[in-house]
MARBA-3410 file (N, C-alpha, C, O; in Angstrom, 1 decimal):
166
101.6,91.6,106.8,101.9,93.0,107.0,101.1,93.8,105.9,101.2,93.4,104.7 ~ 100.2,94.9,106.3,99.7,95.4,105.8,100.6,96.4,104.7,101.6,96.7,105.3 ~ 100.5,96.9,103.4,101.0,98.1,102.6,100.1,99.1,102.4,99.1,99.1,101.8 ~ 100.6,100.0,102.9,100.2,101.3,102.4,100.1,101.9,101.3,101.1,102.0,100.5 ~ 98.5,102.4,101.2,98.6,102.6,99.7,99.6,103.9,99.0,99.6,105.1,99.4
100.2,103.6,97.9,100.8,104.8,97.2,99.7,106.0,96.6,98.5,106.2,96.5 ~ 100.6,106.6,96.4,99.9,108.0,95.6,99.3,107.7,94.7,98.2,108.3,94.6 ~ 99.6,106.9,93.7,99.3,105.9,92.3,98.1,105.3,93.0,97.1,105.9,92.6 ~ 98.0,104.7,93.5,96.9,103.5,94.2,95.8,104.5,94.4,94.6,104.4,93.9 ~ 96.2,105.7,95.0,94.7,106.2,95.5,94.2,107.0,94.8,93.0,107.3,94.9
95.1,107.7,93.7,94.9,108.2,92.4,94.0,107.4,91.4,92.9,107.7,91.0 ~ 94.7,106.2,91.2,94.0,105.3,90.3,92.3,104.7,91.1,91.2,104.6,90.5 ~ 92.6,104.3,92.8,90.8,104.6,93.2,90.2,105.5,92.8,89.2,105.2,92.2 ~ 90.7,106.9,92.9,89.6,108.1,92.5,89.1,107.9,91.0,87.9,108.0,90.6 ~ 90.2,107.5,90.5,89.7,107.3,88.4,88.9,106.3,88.3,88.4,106.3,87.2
88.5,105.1,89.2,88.2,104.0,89.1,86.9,104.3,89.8,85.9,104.2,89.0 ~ 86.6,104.6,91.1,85.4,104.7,91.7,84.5,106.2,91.8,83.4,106.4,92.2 ~ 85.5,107.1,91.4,84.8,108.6,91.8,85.3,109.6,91.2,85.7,110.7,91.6 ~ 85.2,109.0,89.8,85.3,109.9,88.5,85.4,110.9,88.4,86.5,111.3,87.9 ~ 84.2,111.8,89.0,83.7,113.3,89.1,84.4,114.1,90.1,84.2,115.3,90.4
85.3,113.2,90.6,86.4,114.2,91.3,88.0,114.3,91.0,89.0,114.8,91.6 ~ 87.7,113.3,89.6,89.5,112.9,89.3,89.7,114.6,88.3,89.1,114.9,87.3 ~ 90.6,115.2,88.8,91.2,116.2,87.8,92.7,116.2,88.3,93.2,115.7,89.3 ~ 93.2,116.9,87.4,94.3,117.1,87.7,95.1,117.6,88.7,96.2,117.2,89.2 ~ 94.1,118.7,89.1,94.6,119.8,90.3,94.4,118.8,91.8,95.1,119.0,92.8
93.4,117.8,91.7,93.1,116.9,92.8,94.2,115.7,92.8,94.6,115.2,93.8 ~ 94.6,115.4,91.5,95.6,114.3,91.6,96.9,114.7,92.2,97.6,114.1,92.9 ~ 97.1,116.0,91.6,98.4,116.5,91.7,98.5,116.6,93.5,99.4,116.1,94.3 ~ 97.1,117.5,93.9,97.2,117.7,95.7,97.3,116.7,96.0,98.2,116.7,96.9 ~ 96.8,115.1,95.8,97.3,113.8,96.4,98.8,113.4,96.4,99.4,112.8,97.2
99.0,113.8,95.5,100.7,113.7,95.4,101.6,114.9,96.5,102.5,114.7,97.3 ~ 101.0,115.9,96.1,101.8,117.0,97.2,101.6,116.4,98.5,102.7,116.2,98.9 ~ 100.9,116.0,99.2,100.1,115.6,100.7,101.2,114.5,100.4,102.3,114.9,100.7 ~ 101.2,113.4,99.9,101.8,112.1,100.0,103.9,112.7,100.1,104.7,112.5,101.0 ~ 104.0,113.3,99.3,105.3,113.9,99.1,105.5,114.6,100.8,106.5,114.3,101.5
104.6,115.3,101.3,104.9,115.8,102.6,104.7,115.1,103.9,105.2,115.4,105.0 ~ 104.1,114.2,103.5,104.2,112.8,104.5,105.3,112.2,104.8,105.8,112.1,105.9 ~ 105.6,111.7,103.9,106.6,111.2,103.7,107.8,111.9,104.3,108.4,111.5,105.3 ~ 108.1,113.0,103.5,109.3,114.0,103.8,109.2,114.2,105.6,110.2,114.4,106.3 ~ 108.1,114.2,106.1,108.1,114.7,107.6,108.2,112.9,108.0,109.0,112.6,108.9
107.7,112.2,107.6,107.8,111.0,108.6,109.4,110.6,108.5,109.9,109.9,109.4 ~ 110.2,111.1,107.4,111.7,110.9,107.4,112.5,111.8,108.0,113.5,111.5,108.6 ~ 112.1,113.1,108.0,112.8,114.3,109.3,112.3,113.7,110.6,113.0,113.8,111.6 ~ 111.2,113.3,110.6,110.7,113.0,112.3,111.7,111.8,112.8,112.1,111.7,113.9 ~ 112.0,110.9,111.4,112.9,109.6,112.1,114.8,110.2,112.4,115.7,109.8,113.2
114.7,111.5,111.4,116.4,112.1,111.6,115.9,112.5,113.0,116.7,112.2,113.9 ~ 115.2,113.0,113.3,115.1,114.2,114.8,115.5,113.8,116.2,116.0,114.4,117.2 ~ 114.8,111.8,115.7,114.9,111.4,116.9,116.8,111.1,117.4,117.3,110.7,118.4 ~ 117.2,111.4,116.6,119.0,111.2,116.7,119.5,112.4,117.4,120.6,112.5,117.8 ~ 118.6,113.4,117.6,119.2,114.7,118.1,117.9,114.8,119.5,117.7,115.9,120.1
117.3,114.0,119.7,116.5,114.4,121.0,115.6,115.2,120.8,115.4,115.9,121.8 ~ 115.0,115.5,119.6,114.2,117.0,119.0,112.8,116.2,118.8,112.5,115.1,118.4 ~ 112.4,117.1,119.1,110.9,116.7,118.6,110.7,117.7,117.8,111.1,118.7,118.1 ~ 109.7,117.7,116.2,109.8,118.5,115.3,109.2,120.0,115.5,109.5,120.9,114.6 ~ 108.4,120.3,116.6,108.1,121.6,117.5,109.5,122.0,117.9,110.0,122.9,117.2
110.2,121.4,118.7,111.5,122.0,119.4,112.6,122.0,118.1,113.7,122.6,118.1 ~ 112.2,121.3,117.2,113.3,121.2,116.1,112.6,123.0,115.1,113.4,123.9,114.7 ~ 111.8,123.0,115.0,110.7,124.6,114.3,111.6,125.4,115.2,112.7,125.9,114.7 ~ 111.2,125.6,116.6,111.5,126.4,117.3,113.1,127.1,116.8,113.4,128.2,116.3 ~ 114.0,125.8,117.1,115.6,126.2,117.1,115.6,126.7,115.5,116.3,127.6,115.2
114.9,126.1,114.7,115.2,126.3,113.2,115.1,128.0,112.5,115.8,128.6,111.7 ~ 113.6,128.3,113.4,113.2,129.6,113.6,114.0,130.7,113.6,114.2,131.5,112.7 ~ 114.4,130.6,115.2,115.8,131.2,115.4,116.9,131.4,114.8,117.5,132.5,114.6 ~ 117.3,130.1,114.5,118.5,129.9,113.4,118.7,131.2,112.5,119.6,132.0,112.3 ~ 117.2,130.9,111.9,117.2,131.7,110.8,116.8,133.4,110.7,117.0,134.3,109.9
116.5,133.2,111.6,116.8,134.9,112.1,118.0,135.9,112.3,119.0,135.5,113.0 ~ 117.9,137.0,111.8,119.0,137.7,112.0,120.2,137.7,113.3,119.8,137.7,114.5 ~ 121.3,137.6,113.1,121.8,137.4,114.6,121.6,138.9,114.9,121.6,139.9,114.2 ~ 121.5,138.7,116.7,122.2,137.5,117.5,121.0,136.4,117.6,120.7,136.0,118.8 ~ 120.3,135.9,116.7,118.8,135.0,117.3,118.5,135.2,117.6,118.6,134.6,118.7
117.4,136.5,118.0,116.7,136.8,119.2,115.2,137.0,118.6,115.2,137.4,117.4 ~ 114.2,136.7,119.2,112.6,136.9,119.0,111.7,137.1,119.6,111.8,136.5,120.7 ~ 110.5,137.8,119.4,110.2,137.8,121.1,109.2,136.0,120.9,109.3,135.0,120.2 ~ 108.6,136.2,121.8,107.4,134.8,121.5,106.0,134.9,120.7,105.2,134.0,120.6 ~ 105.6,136.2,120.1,105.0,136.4,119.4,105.5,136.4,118.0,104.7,136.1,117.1
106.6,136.8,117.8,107.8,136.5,116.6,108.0,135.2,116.0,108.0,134.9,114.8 ~ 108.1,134.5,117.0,108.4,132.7,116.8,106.8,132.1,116.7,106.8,131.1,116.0 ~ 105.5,132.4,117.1,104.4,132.3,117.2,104.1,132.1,115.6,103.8,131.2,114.8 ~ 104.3,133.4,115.7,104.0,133.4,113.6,104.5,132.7,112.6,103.8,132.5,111.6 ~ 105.9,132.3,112.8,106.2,131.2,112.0,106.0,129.4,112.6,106.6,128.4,112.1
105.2,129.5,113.4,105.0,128.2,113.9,103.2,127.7,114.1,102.3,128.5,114.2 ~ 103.2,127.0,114.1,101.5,125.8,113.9,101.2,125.2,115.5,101.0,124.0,115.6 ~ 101.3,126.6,117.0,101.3,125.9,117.8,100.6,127.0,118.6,101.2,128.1,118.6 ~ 99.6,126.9,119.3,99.2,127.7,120.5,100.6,128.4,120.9,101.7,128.1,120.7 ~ 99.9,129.8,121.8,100.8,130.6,122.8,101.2,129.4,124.2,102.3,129.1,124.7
99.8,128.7,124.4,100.1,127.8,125.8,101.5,126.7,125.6,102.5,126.4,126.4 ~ 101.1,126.3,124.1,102.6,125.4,123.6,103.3,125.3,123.3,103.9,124.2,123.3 ~ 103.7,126.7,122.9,104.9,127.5,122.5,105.8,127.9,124.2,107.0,127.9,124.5 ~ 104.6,128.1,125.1,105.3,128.5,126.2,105.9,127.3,126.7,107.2,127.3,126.9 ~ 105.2,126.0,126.8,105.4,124.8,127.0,107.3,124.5,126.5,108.4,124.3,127.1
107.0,124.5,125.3,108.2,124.2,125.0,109.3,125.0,124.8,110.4,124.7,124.3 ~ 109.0,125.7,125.3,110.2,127.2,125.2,110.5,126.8,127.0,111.6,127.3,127.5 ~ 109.9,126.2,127.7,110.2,126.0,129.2,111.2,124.9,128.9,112.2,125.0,129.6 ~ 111.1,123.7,128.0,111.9,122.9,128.0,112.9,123.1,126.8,114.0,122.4,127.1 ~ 113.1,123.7,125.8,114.5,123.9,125.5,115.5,124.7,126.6,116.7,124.5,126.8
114.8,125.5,127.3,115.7,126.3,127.8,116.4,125.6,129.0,117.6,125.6,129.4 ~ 115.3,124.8,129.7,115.8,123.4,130.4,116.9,122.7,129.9,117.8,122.3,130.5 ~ 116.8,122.8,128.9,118.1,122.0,128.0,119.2,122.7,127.4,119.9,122.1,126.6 ~ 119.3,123.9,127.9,120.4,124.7,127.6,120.0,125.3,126.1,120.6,126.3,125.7 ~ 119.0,124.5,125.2,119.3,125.3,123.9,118.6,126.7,123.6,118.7,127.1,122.4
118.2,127.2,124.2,117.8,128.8,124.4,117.8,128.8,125.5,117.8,127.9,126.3 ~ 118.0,130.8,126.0,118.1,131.5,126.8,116.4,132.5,127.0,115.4,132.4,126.2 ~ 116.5,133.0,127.8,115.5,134.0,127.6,115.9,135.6,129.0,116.5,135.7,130.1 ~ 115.2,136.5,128.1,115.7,137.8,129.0,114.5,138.2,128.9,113.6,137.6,128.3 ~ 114.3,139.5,129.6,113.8,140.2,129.6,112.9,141.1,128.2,113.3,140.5,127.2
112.2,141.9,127.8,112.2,142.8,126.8,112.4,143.9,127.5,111.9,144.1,128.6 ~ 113.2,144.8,127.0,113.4,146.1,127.2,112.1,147.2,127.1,111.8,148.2,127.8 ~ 111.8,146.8,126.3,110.6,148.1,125.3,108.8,147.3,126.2,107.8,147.9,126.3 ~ 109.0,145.7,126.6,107.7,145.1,127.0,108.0,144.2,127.7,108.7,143.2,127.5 ~ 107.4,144.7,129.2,108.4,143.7,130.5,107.4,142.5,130.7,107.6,141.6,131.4
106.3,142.8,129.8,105.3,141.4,130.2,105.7,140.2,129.0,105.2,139.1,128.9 ~ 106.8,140.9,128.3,107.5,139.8,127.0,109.0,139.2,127.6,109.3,139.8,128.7 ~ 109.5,138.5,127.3,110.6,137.9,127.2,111.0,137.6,125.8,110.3,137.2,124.9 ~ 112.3,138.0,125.8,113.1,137.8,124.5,113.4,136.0,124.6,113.4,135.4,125.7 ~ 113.6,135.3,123.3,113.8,133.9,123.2,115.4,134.2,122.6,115.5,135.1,121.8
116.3,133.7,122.9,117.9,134.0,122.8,118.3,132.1,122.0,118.0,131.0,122.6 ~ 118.7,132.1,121.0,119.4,130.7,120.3,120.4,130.4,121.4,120.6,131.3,122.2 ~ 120.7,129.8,121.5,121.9,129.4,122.8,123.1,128.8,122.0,122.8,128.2,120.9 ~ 124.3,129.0,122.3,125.3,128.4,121.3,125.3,127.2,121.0,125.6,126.8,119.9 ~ 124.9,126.3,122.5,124.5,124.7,122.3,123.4,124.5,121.1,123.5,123.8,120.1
122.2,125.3,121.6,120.8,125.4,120.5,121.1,125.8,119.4,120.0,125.7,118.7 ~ 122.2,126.2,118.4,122.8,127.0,117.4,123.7,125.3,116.6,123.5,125.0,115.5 ~ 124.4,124.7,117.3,125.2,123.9,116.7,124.5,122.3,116.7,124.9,121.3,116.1 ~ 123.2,122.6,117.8,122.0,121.1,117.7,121.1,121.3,116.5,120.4,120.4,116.0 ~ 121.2,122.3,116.2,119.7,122.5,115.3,120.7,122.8,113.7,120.0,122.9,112.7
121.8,122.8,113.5,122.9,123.2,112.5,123.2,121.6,112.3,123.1,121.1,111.1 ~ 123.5,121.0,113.1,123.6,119.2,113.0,122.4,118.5,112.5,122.4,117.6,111.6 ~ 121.4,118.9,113.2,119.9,118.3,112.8,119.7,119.0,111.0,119.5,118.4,110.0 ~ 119.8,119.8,111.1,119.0,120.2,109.9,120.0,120.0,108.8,119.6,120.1,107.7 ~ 121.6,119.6,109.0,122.0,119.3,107.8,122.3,117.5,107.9,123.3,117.1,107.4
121.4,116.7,108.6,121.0,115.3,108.8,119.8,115.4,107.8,119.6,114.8,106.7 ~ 119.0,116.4,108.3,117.6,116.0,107.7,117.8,116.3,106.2,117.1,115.7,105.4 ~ 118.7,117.5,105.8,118.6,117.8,104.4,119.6,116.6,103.6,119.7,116.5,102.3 ~ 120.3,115.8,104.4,121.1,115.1,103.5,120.0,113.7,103.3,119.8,112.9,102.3 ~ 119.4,113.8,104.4,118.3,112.2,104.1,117.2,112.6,102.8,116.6,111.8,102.1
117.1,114.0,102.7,115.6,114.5,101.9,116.4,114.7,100.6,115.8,114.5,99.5 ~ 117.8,114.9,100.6,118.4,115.1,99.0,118.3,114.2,98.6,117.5,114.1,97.7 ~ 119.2,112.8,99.0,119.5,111.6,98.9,117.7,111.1,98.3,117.6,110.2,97.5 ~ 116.9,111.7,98.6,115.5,110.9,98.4,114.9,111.6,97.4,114.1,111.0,96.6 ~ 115.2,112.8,97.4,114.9,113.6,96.0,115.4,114.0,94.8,115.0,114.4,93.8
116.9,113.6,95.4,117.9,113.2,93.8,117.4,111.8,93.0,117.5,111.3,91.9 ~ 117.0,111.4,94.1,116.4,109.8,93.1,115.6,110.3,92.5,115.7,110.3,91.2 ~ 114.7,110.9,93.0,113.1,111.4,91.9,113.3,112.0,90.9,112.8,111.6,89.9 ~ 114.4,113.5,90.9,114.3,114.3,90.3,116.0,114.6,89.5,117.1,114.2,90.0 ~ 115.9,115.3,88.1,117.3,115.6,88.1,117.2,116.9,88.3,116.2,117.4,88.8
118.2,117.5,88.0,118.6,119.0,88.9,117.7,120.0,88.0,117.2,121.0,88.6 ~ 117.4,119.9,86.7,116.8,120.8,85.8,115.5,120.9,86.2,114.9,122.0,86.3 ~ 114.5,119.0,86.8,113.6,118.8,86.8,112.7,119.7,88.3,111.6,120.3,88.4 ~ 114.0,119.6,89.6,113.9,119.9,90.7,114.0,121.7,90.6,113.8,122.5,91.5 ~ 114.4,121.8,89.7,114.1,123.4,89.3,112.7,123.6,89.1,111.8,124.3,89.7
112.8,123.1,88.5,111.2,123.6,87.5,109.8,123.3,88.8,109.0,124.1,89.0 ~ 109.7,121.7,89.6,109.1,121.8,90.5,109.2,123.0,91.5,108.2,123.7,91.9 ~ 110.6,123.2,91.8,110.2,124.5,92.9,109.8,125.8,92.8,109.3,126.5,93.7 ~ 110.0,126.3,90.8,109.5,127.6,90.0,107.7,127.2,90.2,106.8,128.1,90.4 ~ 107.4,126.0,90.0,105.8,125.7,89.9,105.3,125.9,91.2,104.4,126.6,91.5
106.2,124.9,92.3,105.1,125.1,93.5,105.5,126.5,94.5,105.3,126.8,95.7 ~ 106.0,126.8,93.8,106.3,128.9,94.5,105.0,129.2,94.1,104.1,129.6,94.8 ~ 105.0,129.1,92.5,104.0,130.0,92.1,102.3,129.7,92.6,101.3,130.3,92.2 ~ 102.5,128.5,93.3,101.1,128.0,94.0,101.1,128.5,95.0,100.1,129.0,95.5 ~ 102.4,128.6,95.7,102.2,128.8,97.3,101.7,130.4,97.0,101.0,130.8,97.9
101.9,131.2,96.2,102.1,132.7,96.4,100.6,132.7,96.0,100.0,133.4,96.8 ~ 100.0,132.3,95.3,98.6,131.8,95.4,97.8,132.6,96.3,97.2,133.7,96.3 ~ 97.9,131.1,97.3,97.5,131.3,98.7,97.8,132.1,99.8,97.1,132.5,100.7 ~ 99.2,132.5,99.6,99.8,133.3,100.5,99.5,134.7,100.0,99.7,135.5,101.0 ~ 99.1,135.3,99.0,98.3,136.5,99.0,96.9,136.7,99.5,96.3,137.8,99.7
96.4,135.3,99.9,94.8,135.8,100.2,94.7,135.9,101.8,93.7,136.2,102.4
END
C-alpha cells in the first residue's frame, strides 16, 4: 500500500531539492492546502451519511444561513457557490426532486425563481452540518488548544481579508 506523502514530507522535498522556493509563506500554503484536503475529504466521507453531495450539501447550507424564511434567488446562491448557472440549475432540479427545496416564482423578475429551504432541506442540512462539525472538532481539538485555535483563526482572517479586498 502506497502512503501519502504528509505536509512535512513535501515541505522537507522543497528544503531538500528546490531550495529557492522554500520560504515560509510557501511552506505555510502547503500546510493550508494539506489542512483543506483533508478537512473536505472528512466532510465528503460525513455527507455520504446524509445522501448529500458537497454541491447539494453548499446549496442547503447557503440557504440555511440566510435570513429566514431561506429564500434566494439563483443568482444569490450563485455567488456564494464554485459552480456554473448550468450546475446550479442542475442541482437545484434535484434537491427539489427530493423535497429539500421548493421554488416559486419572483414577484419583481418572472424570468427568476425564488429557491425556498424546505423544512425537510432545513433539518437535513442542520444534521449534516452538525456531523461534519463534530468530526472536524474532534480532529482539531487534537491539533490545537483553544487559545492556539484562536490565534490561527485571528491570523488566517487577516490573510483571507487580504485577498478578499482585491
Amino acid at each position: 500500500i502506497l502512503k501519502n506523502y504528509t505536509g512535512k514530507d513535501i515541505v522537507g522535498q522543497i528544503k531538500a531539492h528546490w531550495s529557492e522556493v522554500s520560504t515560509p509563506a510557501h511552506e505555510t500554503a502547503i500546510y493550508l492546502y494539506r489542512v483543506r484536503d483533508m478537512s473536505f475529504v472528512r466532510s465528503c466521507e460525513t455527507l455520504k451519511n446524509f445522501d448529500l453531495s458537497v454541491s447539494e450539501f453548499d446549496i442547503l447550507a447557503t440557504l440555511r444561513r440566510s435570513p429566514k424564511p431561506y429564500i434566494l434567488t439563483p443568482s444569490e446562491l450563485q455567488r456564494s457557490l464554485l459552480i456554473t448557472s448550468g450546475g446550479l440549475t442542475k442541482l437545484l432540479y434535484q434537491l427539489e426532486e427530493d423535497g429539500l427545496i421548493s421554488r416559486s416564482m419572483h414577484a419583481k423578475d418572472k424570468r427568476s425563481k425564488l429557491v425556498h429551504l424546505s423544512t425537510q432541506g432545513k433539518q437535513k442540512v442542520e444534521l449534516a452540518m452538525a456531523a461534519i462539525q463534530q468530526t472536524l472538532k474532534s480532529w482539531i481539538n487534537e491539533a490545537f488548544s483553544e487559545q492556539e485555535l484562536e490565534q490561527l483563526q485571528y491570523l488566517l482572517s487577516k490573510a483571507a481579508a487580504v485577498h478578499e479586498r482585491e
